[in-house]
DOZA-427211 format. One record per residue: residue number from 1; residue in three letters; chain; x, y, z of N, C-alpha, C in turn. Coordinates in steps of 0.05 Angstrom, whole numbers. Example, Ala and Ser with C-alpha at 12.3 -4.5 7.8 and 13.67 -1.06 7.14 Angstrom:
<pt><num>1</num><residu>ALA</residu><chaine>A</chaine><n_u>264</n_u><n_v>-114</n_v><n_w>156</n_w><ca_u>246</ca_u><ca_v>-90</ca_v><ca_w>156</ca_w><c_u>264</c_u><c_v>-66</c_v><c_w>156</c_w></pt>
<pt><num>2</num><residu>SER</residu><chaine>A</chaine><n_u>257</n_u><n_v>-45</n_v><n_w>142</n_w><ca_u>273</ca_u><ca_v>-21</ca_v><ca_w>143</ca_w><c_u>258</c_u><c_v>1</c_v><c_w>157</c_w></pt>
//
This chain:
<pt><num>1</num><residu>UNK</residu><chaine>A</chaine><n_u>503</n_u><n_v>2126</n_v><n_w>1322</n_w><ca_u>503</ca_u><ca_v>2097</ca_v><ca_w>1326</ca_w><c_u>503</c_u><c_v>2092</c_v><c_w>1356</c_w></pt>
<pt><num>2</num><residu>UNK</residu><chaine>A</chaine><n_u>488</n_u><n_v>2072</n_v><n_w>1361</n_w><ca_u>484</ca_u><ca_v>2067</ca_v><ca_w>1385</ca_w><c_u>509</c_u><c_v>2048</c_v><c_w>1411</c_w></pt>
<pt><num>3</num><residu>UNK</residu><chaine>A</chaine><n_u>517</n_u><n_v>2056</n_v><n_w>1424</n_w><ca_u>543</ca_u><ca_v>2052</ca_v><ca_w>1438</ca_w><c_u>542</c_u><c_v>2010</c_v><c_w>1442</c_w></pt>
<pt><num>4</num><residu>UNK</residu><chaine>A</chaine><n_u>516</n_u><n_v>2003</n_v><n_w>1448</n_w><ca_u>519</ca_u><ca_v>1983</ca_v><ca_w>1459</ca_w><c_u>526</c_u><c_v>1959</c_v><c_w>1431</c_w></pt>
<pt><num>5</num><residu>UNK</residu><chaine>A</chaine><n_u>511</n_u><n_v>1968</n_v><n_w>1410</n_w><ca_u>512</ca_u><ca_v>1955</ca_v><ca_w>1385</ca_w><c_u>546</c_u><c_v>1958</c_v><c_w>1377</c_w></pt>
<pt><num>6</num><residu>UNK</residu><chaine>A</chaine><n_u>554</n_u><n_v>1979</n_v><n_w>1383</n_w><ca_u>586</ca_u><ca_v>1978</ca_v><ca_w>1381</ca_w><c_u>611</c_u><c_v>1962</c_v><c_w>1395</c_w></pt>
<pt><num>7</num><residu>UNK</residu><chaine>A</chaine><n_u>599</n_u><n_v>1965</n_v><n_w>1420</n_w><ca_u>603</ca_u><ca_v>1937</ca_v><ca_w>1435</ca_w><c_u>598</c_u><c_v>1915</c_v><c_w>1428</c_w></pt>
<pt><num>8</num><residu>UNK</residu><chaine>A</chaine><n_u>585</n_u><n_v>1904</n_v><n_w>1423</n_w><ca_u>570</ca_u><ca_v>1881</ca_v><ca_w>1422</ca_w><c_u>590</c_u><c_v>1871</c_v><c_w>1389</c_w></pt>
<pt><num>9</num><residu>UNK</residu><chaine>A</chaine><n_u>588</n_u><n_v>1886</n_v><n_w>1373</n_w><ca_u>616</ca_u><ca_v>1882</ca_v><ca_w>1349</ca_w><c_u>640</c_u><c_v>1877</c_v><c_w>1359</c_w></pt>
<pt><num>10</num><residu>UNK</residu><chaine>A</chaine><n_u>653</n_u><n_v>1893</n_v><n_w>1366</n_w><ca_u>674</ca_u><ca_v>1891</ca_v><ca_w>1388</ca_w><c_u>684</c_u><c_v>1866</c_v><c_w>1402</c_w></pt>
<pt><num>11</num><residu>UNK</residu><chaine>A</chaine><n_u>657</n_u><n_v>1857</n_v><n_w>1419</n_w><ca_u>661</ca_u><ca_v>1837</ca_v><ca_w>1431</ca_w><c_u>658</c_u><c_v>1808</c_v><c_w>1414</c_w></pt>
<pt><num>12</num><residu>UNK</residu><chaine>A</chaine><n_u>642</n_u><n_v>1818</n_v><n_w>1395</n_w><ca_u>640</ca_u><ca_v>1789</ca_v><ca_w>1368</ca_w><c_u>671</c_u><c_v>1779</c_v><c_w>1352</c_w></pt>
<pt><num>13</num><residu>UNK</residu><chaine>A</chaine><n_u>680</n_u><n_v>1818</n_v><n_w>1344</n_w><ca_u>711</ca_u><ca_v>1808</ca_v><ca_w>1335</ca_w><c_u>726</c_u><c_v>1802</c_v><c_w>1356</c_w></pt>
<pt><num>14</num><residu>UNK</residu><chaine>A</chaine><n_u>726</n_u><n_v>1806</n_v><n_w>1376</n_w><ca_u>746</ca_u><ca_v>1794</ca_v><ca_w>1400</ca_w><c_u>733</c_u><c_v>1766</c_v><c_w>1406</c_w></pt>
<pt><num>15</num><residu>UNK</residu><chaine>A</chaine><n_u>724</n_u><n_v>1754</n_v><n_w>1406</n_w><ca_u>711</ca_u><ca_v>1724</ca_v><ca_w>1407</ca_w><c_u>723</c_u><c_v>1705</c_v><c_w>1379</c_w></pt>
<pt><num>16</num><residu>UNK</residu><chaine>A</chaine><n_u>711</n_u><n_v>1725</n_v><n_w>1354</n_w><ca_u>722</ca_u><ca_v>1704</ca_v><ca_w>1331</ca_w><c_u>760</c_u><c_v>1707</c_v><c_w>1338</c_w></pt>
<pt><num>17</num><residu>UNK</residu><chaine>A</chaine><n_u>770</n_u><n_v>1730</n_v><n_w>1346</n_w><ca_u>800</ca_u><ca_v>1724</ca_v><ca_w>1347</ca_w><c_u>808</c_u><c_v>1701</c_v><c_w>1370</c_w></pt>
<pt><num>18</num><residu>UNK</residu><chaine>A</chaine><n_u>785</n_u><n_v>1702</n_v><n_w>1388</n_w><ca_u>807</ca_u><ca_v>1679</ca_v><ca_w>1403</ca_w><c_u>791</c_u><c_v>1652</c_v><c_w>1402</c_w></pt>
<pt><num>19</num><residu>UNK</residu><chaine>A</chaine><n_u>778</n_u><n_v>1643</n_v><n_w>1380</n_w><ca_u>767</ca_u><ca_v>1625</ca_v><ca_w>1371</ca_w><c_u>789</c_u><c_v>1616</c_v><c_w>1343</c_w></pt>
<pt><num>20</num><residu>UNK</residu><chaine>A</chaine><n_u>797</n_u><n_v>1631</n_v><n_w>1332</n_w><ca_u>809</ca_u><ca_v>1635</ca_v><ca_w>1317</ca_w><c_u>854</c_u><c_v>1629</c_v><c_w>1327</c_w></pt>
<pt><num>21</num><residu>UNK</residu><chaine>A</chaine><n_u>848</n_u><n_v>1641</n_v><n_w>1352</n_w><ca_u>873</ca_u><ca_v>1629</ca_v><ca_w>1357</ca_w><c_u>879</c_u><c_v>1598</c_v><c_w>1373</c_w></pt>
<pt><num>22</num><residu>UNK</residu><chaine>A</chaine><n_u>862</n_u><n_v>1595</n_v><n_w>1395</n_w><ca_u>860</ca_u><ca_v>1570</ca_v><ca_w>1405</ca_w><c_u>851</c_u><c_v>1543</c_v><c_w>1388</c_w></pt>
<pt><num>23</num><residu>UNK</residu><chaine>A</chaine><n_u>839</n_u><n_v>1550</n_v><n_w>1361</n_w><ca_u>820</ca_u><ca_v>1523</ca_v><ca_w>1340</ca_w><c_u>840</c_u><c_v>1519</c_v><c_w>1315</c_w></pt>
<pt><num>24</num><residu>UNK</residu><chaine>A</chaine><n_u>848</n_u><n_v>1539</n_v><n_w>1312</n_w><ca_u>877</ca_u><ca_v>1539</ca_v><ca_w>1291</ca_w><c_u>898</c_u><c_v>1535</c_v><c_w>1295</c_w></pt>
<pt><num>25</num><residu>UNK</residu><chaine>A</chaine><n_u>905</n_u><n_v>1520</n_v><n_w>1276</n_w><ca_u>937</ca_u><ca_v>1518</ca_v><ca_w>1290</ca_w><c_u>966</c_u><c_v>1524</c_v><c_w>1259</c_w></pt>
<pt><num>26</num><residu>UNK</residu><chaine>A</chaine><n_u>951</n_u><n_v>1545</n_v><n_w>1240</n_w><ca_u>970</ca_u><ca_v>1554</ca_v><ca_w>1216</ca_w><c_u>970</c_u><c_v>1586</c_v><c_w>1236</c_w></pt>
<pt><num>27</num><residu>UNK</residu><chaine>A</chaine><n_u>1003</n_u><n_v>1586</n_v><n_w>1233</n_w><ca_u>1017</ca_u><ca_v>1610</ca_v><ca_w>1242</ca_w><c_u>1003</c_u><c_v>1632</c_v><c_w>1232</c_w></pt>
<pt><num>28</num><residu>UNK</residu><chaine>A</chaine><n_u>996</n_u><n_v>1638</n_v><n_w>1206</n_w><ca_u>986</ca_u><ca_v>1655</ca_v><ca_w>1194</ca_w><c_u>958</c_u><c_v>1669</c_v><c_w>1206</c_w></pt>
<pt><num>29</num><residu>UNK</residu><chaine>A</chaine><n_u>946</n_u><n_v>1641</n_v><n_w>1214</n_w><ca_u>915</ca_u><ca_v>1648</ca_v><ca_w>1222</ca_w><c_u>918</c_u><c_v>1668</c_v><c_w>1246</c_w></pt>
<pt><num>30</num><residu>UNK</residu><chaine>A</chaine><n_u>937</n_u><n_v>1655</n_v><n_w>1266</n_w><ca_u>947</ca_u><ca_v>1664</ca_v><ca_w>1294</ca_w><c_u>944</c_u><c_v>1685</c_v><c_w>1292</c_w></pt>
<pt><num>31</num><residu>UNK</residu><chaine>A</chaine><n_u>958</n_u><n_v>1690</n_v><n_w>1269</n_w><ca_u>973</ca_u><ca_v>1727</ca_v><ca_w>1276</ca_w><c_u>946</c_u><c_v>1743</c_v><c_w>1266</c_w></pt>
<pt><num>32</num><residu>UNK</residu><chaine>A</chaine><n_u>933</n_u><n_v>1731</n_v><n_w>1249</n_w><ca_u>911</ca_u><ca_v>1744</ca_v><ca_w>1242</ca_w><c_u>892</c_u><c_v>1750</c_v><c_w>1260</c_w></pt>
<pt><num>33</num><residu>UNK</residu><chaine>A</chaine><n_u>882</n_u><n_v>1729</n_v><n_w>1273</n_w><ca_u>863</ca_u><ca_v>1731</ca_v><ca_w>1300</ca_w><c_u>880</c_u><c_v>1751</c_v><c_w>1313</c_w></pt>
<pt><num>34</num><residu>UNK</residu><chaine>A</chaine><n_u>905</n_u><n_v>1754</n_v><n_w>1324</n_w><ca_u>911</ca_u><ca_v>1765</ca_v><ca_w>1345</ca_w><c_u>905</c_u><c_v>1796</c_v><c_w>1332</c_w></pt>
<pt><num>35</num><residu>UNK</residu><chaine>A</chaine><n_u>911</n_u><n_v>1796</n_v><n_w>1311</n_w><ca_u>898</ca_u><ca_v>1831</ca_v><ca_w>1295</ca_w><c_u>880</c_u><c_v>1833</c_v><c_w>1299</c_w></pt>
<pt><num>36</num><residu>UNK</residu><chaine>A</chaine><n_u>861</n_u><n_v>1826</n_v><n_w>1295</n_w><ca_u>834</ca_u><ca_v>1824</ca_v><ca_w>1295</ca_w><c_u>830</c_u><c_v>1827</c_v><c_w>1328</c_w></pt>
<pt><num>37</num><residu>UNK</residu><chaine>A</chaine><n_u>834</n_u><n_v>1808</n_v><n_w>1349</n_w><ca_u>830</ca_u><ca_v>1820</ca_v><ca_w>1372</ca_w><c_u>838</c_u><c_v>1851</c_v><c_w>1378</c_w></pt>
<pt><num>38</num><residu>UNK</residu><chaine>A</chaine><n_u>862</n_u><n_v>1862</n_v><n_w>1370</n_w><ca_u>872</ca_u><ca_v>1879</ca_v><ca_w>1379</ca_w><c_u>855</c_u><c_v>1908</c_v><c_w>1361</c_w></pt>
<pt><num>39</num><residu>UNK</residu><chaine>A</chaine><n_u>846</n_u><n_v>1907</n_v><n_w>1346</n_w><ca_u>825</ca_u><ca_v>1922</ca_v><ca_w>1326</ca_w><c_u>801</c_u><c_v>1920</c_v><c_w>1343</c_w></pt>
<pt><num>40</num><residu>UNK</residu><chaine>A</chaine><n_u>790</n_u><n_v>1899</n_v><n_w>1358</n_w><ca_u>771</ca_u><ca_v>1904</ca_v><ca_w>1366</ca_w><c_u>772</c_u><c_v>1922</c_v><c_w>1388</c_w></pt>
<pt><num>41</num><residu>UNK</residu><chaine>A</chaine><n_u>791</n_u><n_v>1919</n_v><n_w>1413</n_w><ca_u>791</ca_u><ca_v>1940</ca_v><ca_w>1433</ca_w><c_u>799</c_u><c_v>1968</c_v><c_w>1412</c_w></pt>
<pt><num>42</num><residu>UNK</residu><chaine>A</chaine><n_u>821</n_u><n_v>1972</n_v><n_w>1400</n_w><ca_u>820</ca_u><ca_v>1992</ca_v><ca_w>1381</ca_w><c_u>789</c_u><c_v>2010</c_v><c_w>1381</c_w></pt>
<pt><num>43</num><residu>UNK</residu><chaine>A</chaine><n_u>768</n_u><n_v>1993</n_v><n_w>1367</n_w><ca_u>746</ca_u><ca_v>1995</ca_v><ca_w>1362</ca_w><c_u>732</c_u><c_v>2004</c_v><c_w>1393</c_w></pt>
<pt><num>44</num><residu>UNK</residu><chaine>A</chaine><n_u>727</n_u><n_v>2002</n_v><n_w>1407</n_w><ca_u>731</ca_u><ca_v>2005</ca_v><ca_w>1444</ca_w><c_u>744</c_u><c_v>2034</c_v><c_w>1442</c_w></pt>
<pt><num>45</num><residu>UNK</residu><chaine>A</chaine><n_u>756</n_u><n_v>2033</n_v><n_w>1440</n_w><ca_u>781</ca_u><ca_v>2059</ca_v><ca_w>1444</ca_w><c_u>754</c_u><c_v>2079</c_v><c_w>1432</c_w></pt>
<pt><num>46</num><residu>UNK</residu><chaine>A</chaine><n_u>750</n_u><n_v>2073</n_v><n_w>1406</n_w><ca_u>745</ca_u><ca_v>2097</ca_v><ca_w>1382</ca_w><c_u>719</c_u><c_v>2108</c_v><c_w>1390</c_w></pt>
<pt><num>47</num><residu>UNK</residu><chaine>A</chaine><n_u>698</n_u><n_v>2086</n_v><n_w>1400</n_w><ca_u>681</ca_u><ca_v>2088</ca_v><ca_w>1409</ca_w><c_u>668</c_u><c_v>2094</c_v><c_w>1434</c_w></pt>
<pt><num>48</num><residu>UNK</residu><chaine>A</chaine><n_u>693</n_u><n_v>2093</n_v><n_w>1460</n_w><ca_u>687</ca_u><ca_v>2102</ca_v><ca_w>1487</ca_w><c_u>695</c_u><c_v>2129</c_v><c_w>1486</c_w></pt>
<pt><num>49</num><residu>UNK</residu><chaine>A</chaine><n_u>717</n_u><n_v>2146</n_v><n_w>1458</n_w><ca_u>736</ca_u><ca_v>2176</ca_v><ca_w>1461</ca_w><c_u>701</c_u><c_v>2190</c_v><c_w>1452</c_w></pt>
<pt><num>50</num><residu>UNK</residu><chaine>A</chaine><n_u>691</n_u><n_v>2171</n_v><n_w>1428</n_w><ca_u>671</ca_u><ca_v>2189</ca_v><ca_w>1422</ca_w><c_u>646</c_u><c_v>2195</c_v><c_w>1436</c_w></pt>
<pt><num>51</num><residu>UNK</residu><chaine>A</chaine><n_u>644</n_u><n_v>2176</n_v><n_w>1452</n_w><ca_u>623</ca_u><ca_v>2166</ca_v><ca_w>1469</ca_w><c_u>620</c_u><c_v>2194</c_v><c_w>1490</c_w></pt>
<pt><num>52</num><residu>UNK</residu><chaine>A</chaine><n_u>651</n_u><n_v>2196</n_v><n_w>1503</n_w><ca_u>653</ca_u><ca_v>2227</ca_v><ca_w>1520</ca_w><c_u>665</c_u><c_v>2244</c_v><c_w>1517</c_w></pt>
<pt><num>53</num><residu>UNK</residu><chaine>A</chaine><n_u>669</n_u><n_v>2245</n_v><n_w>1501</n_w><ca_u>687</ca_u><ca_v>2269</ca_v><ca_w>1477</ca_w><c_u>718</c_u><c_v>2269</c_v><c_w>1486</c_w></pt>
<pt><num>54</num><residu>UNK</residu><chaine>A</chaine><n_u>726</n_u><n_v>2251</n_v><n_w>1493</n_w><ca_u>753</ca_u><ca_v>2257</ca_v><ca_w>1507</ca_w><c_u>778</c_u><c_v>2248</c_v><c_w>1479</c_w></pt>
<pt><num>55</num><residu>UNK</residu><chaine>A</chaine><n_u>793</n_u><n_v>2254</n_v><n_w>1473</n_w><ca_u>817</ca_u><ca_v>2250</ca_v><ca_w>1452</ca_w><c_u>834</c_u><c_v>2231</c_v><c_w>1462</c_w></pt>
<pt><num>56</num><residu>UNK</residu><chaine>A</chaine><n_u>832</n_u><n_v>2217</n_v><n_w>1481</n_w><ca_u>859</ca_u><ca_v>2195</ca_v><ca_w>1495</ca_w><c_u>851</c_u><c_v>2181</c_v><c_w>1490</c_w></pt>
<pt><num>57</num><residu>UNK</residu><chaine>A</chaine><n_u>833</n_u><n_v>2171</n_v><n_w>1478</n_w><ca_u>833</ca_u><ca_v>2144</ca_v><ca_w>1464</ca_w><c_u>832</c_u><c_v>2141</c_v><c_w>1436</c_w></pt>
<pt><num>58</num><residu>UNK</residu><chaine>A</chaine><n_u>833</n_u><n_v>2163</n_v><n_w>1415</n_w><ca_u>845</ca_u><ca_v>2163</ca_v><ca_w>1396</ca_w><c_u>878</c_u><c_v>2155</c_v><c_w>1395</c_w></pt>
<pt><num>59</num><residu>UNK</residu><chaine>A</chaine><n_u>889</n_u><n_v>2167</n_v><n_w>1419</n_w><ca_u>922</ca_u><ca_v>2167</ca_v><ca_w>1422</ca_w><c_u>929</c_u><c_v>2146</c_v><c_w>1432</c_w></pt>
<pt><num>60</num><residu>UNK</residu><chaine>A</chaine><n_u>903</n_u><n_v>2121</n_v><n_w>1443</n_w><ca_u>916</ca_u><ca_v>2095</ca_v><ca_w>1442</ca_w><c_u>909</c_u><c_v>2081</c_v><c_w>1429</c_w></pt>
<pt><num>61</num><residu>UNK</residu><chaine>A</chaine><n_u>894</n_u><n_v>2087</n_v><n_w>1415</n_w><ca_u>891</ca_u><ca_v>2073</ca_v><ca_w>1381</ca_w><c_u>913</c_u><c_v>2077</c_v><c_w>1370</c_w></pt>
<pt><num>62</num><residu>UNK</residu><chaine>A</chaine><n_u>920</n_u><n_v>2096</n_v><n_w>1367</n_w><ca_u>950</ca_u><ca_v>2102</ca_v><ca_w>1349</ca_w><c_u>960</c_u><c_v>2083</c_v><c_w>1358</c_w></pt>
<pt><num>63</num><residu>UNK</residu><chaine>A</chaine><n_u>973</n_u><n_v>2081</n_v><n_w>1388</n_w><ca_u>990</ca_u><ca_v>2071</ca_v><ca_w>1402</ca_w><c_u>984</c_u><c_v>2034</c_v><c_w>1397</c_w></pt>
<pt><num>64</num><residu>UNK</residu><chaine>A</chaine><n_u>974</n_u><n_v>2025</n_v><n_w>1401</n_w><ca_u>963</ca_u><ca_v>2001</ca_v><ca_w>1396</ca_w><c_u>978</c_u><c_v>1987</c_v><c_w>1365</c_w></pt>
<pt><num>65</num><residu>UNK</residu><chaine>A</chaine><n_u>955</n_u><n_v>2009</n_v><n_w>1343</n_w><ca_u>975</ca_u><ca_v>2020</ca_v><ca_w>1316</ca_w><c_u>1001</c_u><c_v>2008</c_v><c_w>1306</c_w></pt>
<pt><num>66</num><residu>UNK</residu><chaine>A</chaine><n_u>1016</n_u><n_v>2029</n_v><n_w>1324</n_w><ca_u>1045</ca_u><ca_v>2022</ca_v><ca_w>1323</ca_w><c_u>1049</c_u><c_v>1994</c_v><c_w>1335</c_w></pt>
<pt><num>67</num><residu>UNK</residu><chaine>A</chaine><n_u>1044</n_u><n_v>1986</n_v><n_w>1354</n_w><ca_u>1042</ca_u><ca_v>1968</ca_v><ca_w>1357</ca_w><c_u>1049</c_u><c_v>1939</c_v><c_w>1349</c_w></pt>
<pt><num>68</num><residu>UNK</residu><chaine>A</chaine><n_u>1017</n_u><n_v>1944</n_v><n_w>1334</n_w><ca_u>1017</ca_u><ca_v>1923</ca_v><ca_w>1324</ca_w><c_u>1024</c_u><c_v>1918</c_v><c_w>1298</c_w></pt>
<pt><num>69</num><residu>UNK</residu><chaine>A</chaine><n_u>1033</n_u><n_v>1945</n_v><n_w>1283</n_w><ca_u>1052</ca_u><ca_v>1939</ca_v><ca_w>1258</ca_w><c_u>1072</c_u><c_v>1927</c_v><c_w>1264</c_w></pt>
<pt><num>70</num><residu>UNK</residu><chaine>A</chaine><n_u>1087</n_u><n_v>1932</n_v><n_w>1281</n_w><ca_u>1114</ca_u><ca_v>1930</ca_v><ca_w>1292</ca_w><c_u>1120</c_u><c_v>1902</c_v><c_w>1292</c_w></pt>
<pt><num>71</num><residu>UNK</residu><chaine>A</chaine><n_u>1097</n_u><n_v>1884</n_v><n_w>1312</n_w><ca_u>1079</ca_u><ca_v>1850</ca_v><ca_w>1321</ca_w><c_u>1089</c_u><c_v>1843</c_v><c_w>1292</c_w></pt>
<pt><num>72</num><residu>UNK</residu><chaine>A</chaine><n_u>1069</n_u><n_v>1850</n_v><n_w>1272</n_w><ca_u>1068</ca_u><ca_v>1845</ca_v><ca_w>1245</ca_w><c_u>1093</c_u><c_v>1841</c_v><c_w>1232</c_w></pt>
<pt><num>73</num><residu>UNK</residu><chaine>A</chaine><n_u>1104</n_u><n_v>1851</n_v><n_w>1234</n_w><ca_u>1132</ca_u><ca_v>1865</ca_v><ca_w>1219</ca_w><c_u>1145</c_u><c_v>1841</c_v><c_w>1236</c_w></pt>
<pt><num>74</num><residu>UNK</residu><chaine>A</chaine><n_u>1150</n_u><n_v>1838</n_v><n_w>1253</n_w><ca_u>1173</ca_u><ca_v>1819</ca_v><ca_w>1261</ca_w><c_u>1160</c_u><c_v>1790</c_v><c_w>1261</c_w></pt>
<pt><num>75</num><residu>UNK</residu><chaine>A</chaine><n_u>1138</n_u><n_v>1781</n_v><n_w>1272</n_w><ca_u>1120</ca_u><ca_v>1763</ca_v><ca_w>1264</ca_w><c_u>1121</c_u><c_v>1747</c_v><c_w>1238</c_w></pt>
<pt><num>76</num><residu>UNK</residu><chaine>A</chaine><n_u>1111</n_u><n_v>1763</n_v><n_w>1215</n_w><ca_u>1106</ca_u><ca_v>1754</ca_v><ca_w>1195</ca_w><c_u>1142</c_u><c_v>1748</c_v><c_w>1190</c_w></pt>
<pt><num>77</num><residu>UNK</residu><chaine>A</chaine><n_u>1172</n_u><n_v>1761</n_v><n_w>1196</n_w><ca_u>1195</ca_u><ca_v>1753</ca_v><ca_w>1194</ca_w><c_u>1197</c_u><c_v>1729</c_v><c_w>1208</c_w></pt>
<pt><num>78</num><residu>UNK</residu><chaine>A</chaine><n_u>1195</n_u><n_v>1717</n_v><n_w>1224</n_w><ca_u>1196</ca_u><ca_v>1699</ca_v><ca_w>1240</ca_w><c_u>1187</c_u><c_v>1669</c_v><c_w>1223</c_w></pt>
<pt><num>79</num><residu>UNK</residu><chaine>A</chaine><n_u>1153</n_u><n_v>1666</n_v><n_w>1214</n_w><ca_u>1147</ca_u><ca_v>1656</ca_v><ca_w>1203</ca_w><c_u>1153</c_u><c_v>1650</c_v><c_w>1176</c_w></pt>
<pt><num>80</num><residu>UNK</residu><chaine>A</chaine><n_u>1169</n_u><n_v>1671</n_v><n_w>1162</n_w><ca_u>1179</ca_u><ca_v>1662</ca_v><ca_w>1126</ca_w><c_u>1208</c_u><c_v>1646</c_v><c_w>1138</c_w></pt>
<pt><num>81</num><residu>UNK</residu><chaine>A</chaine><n_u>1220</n_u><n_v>1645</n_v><n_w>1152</n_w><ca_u>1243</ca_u><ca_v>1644</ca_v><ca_w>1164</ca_w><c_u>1233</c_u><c_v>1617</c_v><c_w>1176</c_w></pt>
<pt><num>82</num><residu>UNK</residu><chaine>A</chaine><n_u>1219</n_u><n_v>1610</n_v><n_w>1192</n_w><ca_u>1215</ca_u><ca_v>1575</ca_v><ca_w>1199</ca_w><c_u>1205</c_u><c_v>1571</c_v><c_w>1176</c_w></pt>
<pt><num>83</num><residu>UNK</residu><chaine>A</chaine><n_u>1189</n_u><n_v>1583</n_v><n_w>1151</n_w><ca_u>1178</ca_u><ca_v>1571</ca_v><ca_w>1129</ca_w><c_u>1202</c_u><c_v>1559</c_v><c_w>1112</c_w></pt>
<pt><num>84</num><residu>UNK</residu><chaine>A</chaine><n_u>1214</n_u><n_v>1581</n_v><n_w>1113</n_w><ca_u>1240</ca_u><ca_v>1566</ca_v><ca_w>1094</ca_w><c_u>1257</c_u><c_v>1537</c_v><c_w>1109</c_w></pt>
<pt><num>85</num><residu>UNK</residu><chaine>A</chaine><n_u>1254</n_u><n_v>1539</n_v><n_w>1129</n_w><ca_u>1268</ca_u><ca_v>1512</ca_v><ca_w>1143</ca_w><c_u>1252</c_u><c_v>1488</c_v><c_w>1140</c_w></pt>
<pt><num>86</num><residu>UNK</residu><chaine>A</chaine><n_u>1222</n_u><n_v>1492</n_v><n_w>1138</n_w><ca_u>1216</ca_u><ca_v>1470</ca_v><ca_w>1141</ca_w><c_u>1191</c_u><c_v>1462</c_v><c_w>1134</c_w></pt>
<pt><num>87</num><residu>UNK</residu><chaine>A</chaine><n_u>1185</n_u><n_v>1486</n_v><n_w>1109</n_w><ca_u>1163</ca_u><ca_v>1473</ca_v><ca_w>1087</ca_w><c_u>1136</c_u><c_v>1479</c_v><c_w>1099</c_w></pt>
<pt><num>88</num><residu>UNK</residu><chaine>A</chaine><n_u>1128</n_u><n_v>1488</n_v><n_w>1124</n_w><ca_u>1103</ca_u><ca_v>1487</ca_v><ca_w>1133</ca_w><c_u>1096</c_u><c_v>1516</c_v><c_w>1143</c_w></pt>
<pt><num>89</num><residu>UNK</residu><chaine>A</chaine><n_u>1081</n_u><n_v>1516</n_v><n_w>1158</n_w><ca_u>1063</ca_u><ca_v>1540</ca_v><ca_w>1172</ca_w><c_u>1054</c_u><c_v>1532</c_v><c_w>1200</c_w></pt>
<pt><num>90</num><residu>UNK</residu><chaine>A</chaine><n_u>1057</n_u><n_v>1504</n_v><n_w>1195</n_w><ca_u>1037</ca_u><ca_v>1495</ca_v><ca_w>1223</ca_w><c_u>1053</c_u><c_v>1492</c_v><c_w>1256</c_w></pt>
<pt><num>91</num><residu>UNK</residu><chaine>A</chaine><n_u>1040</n_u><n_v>1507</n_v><n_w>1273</n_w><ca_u>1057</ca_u><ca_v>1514</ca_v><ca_w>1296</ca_w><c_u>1062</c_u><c_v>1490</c_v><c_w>1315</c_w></pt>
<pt><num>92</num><residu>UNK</residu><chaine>A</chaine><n_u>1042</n_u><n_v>1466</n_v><n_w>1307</n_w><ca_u>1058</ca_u><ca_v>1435</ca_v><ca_w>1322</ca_w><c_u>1079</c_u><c_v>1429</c_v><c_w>1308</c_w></pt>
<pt><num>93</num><residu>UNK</residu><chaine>A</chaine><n_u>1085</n_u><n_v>1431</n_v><n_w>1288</n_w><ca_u>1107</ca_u><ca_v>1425</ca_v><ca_w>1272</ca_w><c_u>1140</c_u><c_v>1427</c_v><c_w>1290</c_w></pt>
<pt><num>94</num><residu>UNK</residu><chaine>A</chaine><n_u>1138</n_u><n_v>1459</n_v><n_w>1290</n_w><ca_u>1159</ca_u><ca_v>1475</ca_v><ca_w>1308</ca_w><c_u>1161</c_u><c_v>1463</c_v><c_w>1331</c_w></pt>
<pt><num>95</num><residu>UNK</residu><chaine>A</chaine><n_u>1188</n_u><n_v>1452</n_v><n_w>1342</n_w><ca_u>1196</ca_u><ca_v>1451</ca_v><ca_w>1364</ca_w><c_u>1231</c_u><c_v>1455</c_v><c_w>1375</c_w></pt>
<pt><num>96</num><residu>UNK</residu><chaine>A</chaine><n_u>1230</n_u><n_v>1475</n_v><n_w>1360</n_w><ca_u>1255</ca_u><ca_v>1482</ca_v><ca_w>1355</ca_w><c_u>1260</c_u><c_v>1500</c_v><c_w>1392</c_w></pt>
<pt><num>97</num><residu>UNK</residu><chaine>A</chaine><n_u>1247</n_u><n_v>1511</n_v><n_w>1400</n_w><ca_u>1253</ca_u><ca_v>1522</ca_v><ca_w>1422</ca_w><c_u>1253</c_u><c_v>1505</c_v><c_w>1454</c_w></pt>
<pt><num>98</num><residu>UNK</residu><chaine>A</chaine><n_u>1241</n_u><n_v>1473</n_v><n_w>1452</n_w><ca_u>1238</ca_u><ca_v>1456</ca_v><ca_w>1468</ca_w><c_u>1271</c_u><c_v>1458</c_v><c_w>1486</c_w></pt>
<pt><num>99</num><residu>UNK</residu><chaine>A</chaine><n_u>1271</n_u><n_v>1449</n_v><n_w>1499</n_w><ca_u>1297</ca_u><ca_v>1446</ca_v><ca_w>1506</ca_w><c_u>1310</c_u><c_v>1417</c_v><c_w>1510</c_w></pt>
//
């Protein structure tokens, strides 16, 4: 497969994620775009290790990985947790951190 066409994906899912985070405004979407960006360099990673045979960018795929389970994992806690307070999803809603 040809390197630039892999890019060019790459750069399409990193576009819909931050189209996706700046045009939306449900928490849910957020976190999704922000996956989705972070899959795309992922995708970057997978495709520059194979590109020159090098293995360090498999090991920041992983890294990334962990990551962003981790993002997820506390993330998606965060959001059932203002859901239960206050019926919504939507991040104008929240202004609980204003001072």
């Amino acid at each position: 497969m040809d390197l630039s066409l892999i890019i060019f994906v790459s750069m399409a899912m990193f576009a819909i994620g931050i189209i996706g985070v700046l045009v939306r405004r449900n928490a849910l979407i957020f976190f999704l775009s922000i996956e989705l960006m972070l899959n795309a360099g992922n995708l970057l990673f997978v495709a520059f290790s194979r590109q020159w045979g090098n293995q360090i960018g498999l090991v920041w795929v992983f890294f990334v990985l962990v990551v962003a389970a981790a993002e997820a994992a506390v993330g998606l806690a965060i959001i059932i947790n203002l859901f239960r307070s206050k019926q919504v999803v939507d991040v104008d809603q929240y202004n609980l951190l204003r001072g």
